[in-house]
C-alpha positions as CSV (number, residue, x, y, z in Angstrom):
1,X,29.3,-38.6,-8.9
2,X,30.9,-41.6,-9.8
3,X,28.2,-43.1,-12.9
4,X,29.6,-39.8,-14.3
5,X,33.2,-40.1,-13.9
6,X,32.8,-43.6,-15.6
7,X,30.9,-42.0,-18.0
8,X,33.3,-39.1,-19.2
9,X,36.4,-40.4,-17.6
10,X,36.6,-37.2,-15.8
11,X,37.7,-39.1,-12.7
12,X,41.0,-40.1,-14.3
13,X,43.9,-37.6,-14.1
14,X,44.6,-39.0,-18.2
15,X,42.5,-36.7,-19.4
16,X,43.2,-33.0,-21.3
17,X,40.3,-30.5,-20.6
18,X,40.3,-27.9,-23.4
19,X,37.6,-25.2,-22.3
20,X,36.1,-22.8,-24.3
21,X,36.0,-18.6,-22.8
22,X,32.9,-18.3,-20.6
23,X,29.8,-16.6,-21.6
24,X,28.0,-14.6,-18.6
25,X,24.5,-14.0,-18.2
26,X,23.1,-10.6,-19.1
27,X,22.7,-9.7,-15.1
28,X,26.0,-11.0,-14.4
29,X,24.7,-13.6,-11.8
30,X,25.6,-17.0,-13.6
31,X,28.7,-18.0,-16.1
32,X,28.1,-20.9,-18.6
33,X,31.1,-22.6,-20.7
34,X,31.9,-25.3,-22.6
35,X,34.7,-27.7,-22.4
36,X,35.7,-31.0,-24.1
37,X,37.4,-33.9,-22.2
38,X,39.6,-36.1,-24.1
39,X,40.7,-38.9,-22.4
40,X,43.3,-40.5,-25.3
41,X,43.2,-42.5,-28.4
42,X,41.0,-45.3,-27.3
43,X,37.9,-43.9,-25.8
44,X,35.6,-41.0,-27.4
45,X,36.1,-37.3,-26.6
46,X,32.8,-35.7,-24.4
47,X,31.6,-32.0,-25.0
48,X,30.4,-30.9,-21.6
49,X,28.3,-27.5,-21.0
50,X,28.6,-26.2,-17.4
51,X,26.5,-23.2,-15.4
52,X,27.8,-22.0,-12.1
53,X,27.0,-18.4,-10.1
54,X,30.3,-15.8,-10.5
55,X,30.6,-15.9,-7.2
56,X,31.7,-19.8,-7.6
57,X,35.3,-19.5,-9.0
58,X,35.6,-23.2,-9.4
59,X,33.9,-23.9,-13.4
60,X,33.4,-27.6,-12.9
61,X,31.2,-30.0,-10.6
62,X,29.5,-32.8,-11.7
63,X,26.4,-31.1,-10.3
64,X,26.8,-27.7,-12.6
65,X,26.9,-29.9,-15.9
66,X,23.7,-29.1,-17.7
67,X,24.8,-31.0,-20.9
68,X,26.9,-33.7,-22.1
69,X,27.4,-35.6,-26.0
70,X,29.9,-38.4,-27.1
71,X,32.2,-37.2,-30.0
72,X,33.3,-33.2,-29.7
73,X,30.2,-31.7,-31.5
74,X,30.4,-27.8,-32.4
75,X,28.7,-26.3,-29.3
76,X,27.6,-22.9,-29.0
77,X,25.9,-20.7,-25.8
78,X,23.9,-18.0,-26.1
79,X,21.8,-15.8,-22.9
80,X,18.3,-14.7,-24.0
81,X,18.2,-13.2,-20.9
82,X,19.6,-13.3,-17.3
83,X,17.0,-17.0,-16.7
84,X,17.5,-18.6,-20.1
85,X,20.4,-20.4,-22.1
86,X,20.6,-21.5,-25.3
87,X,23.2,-24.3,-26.5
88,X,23.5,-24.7,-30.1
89,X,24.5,-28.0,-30.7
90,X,25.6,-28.9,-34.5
91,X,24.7,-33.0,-34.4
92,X,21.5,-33.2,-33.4
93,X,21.6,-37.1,-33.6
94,X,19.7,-38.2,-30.0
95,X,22.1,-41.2,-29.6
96,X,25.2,-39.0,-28.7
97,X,23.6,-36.9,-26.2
98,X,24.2,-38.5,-22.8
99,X,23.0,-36.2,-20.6
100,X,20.5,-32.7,-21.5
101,X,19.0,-30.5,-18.0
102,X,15.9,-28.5,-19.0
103,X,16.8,-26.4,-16.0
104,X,19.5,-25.3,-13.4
105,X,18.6,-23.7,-10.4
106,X,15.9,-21.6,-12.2
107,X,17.9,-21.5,-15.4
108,X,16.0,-22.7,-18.5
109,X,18.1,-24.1,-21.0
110,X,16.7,-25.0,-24.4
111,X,18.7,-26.5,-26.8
112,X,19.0,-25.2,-31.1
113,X,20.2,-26.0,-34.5
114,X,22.2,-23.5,-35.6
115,X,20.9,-23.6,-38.9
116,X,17.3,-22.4,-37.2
């Protein structure tokens, strides 16, 4: 937990969360949404998509983050269907991701320029 707390700075209580409204698979099981930590004027703001089951009412845990980039990109989710997400992601410039799961708990997750 803690390489990712330095990471984000999500381990210091500085920092504004602004998340975006969930998005629920189509069987209801599982609710993906994005939020972007911003932790002041001197360090970058992180875009952060988490998954977690409904039944979960707590959104965030370092262990339901599927993706993470550097600098608030435009972020997007879309279900395909009840096993597979989609995350549009605007910049796809590789050196700004810092973390990308191809799968969560059975989930795949592919990722896609919205201009595709």
């Amino acid at each position: 937990m803690l390489p990712f707390c330095v990471v984000s700075g999500g381990c210091l209580s500085l920092c504004k969360d602004t998340w975006q409204p969930e998005v629920t698979s189509p069987d209801g099981k599982y609710a993906a949404s994005v939020f972007v930590r911003d932790c002041g004027a001197t360090t970058s703001e992180y875009t952060h998509v988490v998954l977690r089951p409904t039944s979960f009412l707590s959104s965030y845990r370092d262990d339901n983050v599927v993706f993470s980039v550097k600098n608030d990109p435009a972020v997007g989710l879309q279900w395909t269907d009840p096993t597979h997400l989609m995350i549009d992601y605007e910049n796809q410039s590789k050196t700004n991701v810092i973390f990308r799961a191809e799968s969560w708990r059975g989930i795949q997750i592919t990722m896609r320029s919205p201009s595709q």
